[in-house]
LOKOL-412718 format. One record per residue (C-alpha): x, y, z. Coordinates in pm, whole numbers, plus 32768, in hexadecimal, padded with zeros to 4 digits. Layout:
BEGIN
XYZ...
# end
This chain:
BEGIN
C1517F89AC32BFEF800DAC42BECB7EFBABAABDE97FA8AA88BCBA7F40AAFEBBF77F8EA9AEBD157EB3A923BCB87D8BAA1ABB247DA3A9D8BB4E7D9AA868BC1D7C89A85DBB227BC3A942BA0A7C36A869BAAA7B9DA751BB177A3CA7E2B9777A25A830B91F7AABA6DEBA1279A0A651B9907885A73CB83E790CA6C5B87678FFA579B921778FA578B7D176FFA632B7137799A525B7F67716A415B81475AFA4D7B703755BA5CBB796743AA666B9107490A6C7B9DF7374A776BB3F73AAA83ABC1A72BEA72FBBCC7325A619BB7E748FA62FBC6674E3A776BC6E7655A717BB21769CA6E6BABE75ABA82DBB9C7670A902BAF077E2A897B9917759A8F3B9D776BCAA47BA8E7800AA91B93578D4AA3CB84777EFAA9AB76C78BBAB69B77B79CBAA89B74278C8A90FB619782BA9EAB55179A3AA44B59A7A4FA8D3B54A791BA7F6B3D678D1A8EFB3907A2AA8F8B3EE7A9AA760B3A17971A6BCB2DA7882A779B40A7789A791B45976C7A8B3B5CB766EA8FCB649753EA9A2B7BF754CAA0EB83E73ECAAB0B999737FAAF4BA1D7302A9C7B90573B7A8ADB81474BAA882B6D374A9A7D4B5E675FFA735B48F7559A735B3EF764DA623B26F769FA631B1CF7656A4EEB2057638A383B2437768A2E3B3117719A1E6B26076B3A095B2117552A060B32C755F9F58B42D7573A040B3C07468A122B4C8735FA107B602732CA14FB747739BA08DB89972E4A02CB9D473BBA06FB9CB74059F03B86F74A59EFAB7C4737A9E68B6A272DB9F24B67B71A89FD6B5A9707D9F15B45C70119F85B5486EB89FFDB64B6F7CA07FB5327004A17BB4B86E90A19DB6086E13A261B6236F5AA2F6B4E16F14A3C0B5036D89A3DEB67D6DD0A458B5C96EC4A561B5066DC5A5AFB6006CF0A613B73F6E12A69AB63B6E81A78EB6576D36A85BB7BE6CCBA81DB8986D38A929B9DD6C48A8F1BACA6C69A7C4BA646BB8A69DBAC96B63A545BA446BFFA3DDBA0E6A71A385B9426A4DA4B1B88A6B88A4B0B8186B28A343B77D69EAA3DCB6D26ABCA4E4B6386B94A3D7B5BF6A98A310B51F69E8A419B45F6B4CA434B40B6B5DA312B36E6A10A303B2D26A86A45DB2386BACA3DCB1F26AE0A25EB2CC6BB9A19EB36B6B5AA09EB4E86BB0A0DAB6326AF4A112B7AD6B76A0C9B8266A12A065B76E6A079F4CB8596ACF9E6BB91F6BF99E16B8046D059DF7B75F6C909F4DB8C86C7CA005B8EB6DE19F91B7C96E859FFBB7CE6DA9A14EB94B6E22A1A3B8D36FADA10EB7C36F91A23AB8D76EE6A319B9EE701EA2BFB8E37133A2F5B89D70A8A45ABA16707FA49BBA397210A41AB932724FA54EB9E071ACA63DB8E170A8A690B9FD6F7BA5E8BB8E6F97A618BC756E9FA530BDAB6E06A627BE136D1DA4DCBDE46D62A3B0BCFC6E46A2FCBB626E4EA288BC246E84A106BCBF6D37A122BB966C82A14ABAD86D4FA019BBE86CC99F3BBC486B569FC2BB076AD0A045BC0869E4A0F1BC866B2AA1D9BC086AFDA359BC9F6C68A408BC776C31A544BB7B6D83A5E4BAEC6E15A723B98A6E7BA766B9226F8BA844B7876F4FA897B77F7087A928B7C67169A7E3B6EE705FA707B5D1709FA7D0B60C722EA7A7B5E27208A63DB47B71F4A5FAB3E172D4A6E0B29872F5A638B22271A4A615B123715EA50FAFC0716FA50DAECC70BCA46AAE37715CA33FAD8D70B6A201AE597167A0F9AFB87223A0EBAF19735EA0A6AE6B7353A1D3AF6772EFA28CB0417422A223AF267502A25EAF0A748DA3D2B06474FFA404B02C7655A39EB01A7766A461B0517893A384AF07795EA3B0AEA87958A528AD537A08A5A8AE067AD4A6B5AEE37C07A65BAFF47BBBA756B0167A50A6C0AFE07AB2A58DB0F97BA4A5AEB1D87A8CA633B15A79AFA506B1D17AB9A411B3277AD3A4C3B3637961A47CB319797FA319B4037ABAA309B51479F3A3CFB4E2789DA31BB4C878EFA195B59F79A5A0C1B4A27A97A042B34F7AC6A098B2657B5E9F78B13B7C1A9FE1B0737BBC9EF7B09C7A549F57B0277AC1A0BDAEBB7A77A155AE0F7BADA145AE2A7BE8A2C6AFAF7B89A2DDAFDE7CB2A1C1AF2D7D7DA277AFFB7D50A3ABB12C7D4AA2BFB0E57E95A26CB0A17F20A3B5B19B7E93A485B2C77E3FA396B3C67F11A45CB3827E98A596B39B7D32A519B5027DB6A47CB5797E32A5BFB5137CDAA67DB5A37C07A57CB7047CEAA576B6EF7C99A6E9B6E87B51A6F3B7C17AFCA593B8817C24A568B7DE7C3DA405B7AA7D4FA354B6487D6DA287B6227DDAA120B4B47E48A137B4377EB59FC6B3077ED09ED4B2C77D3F9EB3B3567CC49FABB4297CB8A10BB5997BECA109B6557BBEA223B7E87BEEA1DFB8BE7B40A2ABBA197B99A317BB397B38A25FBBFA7A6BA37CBA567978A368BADE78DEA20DBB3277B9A2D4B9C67766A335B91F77D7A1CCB89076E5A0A7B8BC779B9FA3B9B077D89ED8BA2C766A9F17BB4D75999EBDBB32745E9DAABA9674529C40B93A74D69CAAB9BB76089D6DBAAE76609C73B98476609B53B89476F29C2FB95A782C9C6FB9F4783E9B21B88C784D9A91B80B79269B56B8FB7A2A9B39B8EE79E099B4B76579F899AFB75A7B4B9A81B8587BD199A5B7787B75985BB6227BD498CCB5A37D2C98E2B43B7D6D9921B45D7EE898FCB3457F1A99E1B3197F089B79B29C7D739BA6B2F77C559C95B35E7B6A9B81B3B77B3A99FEB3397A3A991BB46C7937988DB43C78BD9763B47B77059777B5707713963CB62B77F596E4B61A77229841B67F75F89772B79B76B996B7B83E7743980FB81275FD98CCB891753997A3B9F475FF9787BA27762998F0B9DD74CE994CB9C073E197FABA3972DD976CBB4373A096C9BB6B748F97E9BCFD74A1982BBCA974B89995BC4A736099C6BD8C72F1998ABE1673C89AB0BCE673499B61BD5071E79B11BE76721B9BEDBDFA72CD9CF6BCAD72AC9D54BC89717A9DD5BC3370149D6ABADB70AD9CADBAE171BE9B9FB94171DB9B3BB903717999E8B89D72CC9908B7267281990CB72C722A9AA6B807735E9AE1B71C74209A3AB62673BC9B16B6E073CF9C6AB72E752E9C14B5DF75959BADB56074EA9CF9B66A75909DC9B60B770B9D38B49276C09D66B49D76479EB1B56E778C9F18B46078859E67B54278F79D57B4AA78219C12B36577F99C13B24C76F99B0BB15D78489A95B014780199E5B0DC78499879B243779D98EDB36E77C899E1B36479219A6FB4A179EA9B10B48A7A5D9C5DB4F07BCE9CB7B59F7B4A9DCDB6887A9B9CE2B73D7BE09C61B7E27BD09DACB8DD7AB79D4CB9427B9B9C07B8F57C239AB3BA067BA19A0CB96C7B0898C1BA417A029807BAE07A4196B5BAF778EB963DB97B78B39633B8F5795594F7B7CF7A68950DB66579C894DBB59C7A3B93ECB4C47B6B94B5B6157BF6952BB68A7D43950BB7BB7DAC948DB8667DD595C7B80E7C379634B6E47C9096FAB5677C78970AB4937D6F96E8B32B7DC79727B29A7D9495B3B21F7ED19527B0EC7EE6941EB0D57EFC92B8B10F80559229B19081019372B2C6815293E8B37F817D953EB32283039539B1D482FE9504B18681D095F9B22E8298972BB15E839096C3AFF882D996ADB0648265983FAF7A82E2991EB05083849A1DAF6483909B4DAF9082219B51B11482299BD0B09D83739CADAFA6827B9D4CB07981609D82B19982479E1DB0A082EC9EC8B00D81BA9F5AB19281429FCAB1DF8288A05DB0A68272A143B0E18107A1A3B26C8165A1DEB1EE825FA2EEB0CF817FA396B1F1807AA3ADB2C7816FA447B1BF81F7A535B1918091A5B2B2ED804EA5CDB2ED815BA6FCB1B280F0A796B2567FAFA875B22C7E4EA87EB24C7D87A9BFB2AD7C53A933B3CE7CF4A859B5157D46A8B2B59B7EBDA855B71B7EB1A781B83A7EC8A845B85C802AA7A8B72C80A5A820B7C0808AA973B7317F50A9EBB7F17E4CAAA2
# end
């Protein structure tokens, strides 16, 4: 039986492309509790260590029992920074405190231990380092203690041999008996802190967006592509637009490399689409009460809105934020009795949901806080255009349940089209056609530190 060659490279392309994509995803991958994932990157090492250093500036660290993608930089928006329940909500400011005092302590404890004990440990830290934080002293601190506890367990760096973390959020009498491994705590924080007098400085330290150098720079703006759901141009330094414009299809062809991605490159903005076998490894859409809402109101806000003009976003109006949020998600919301029985121990009260979900949409790029209100992203038409019958039309709706652009007193549809100057839209497609050629042009003219597809012939 003869071996199809092409067969045999494509399917290797695509195990690295999916070890790539699960580094990205998950930068710290350990051997129990993501086996699959572990076993794609210590087959590709060599090959997950050159791509990542030489197309995004990441380093890769492979050791026996985890691997850890030390990213370059911060160039996400400060919004996202934070970390994430399973549900999509984020962690607490004290939920962060026993994350880092439990650190503390997991990076020095090499022989099994006990929840009970560990709590001891990480008071005593906390008294070290004259913070105030102990989970004895009651429900709410015993919860966010064993949330910091669970999320280290889901990286590998804790295993339970008796009982569960869950026991202990719910009988502070629990003791499960766990395992540390030092060597995956100490992979966690890779960037350690600096000092810096505010948090704004501090975050602005960490960036590296905007480079001086055109070969960094270019690496800079791959990150960004690879790292956020959409970029907008216009929320670009001038120089990384610039470079956006000019070298777009060359970052495309690097990126589909590495990912396997596919990149939706248009007027406002560049999105990278994944493949439909990476669902595993995305945030969003998510499971629990803030997913659900979050992707219900998207799709029914996209489906409602209708700028009727080329722009990057649409104006919401708050009553009719309020309105969608309040029947999706409210008191009287006949979800949350489904929720009640499925979600988990927590279903968020209407005016914390509300929050969480507005948070979660934010952070991702797809609501943003305009100078007149909440604004709609044009990314967010992705996710649907579905609007929702059961929410009544506002009051500057059109007949057919959407917005529209409002006209002037004593004119009409006709006769506005034809006051438009037309050399306007002439200019602006001119404008796209030129830059869609540059781009192209570029795309042909090599880069050394990229990596050509796998259908261009390269290897």
């Amino acid at each position: 039986m003869e071996t199809n060659t092409y067969s045999e490279d494509a399917a290797l392309i695509g195990e690295r492309q999916a070890a790539a994509r699960a580094l990205l995803a998950h930068p710290l991958i350990s051997a129990r509790t993501r086996p699959t994932d572990f076993a794609l990157v210590r087959s590709h090492t060599e090959w997950l260590v050159q791509r990542f250093q030489r197309i995004l500036g990441h380093r890769l660290f492979v050791a026996d029992d985890h691997a850890r993608l030390v990213r370059r930089g911060g160039v996400r928006r400060p919004t996202v920074a934070g970390l994430w329940h399973a549900d999509g909500t984020r962690f607490t400011p004290r939920t962060h405190t026993y994350l880092a005092l439990a650190l503390a302590v997991l990076v020095e404890e090499t022989e099994p231990t006990t929840i009970l004990t560990l709590a001891g440990q990480v008071r005593a830290a906390a008294v070290e380092a004259c913070v105030d934080a102990d989970p004895a002293r009651g429900l709410g601190e015993r919860r966010a203690f064993c949330m910091a506890l669970q999320y280290l367990a889901d990286l590998g760096v804790l295993g339970e041999t008796s009982g569960t973390i869950g026991d202990h959020a719910e009988d502070a009498d629990a003791d499960p008996a766990l395992v540390p491994y030092p060597q995956i705590a100490r992979a966690v924080a890779v960037h350690l802190p600096g000092a810096s007098d505010t948090p704004e400085e501090f975050l602005a330290a960490a960036q590296e967006s905007d480079p001086e150098g055109d070969q960094a720079g270019e690496t800079a703006l791959r990150r960004l592509l690879a790292e956020n759901a959409v970029v907008y141009r216009e929320d670009l330094p001038d120089r990384q637009r610039d470079r956006l414009a000019a070298h777009q299809w060359r970052a495309a062809a690097a990126l589909e490399n590495l990912l396997g991605c596919e990149t939706e490159i248009r007027a406002e903005g560049v999105a990278l689409v994944m493949t439909s076998d990476a669902t595993e490894h995305t945030t969003f859409p998510c499971d629990g009460p803030v997913g659900q809402v979050a992707s219900e109101l998207l799709r029914h806000l996209a489906g409602r809105f209708d700028p009727g003009l080329p722009t990057t976003r649409v104006s919401i109006p708050e009553e009719e934020l309020d309105a969608a949020l309040d029947l999706l998600g409210g008191t009287d919301a006949t979800v949350r009795a489904e929720w009640a029985r499925t979600a988990g121990p927590e279903v968020p009260e209407p005016d914390r949901l509300r929050e969480q979900v507005v948070d979660l949409l934010t952070a991702l790029g797809l609501l943003r806080e305009g100078p007149d209100g909440w604004e709609l992203a044009a990314a967010a038409a992705r996710y649907g255009s579905q609007s929702d019958d059961r929410l009544p039309p506002i009051l500057d709706n059109g007949d057919d349940g959407r917005t529209h652009t409002a006209e002037p007193n004593g004119s009409d549809s006709e006769h506005e089209s034809a006051s438009t100057d037309p050399r306007k839209d002439l200019d602006r497609v001119t404008s796209v056609l030129q830059a869609v050629a540059n781009e192209k042009v570029s795309a042909t003219s090599g880069d050394p530190g990229d990596q050509r597809s796998p259908r261009d012939g390269s290897d």
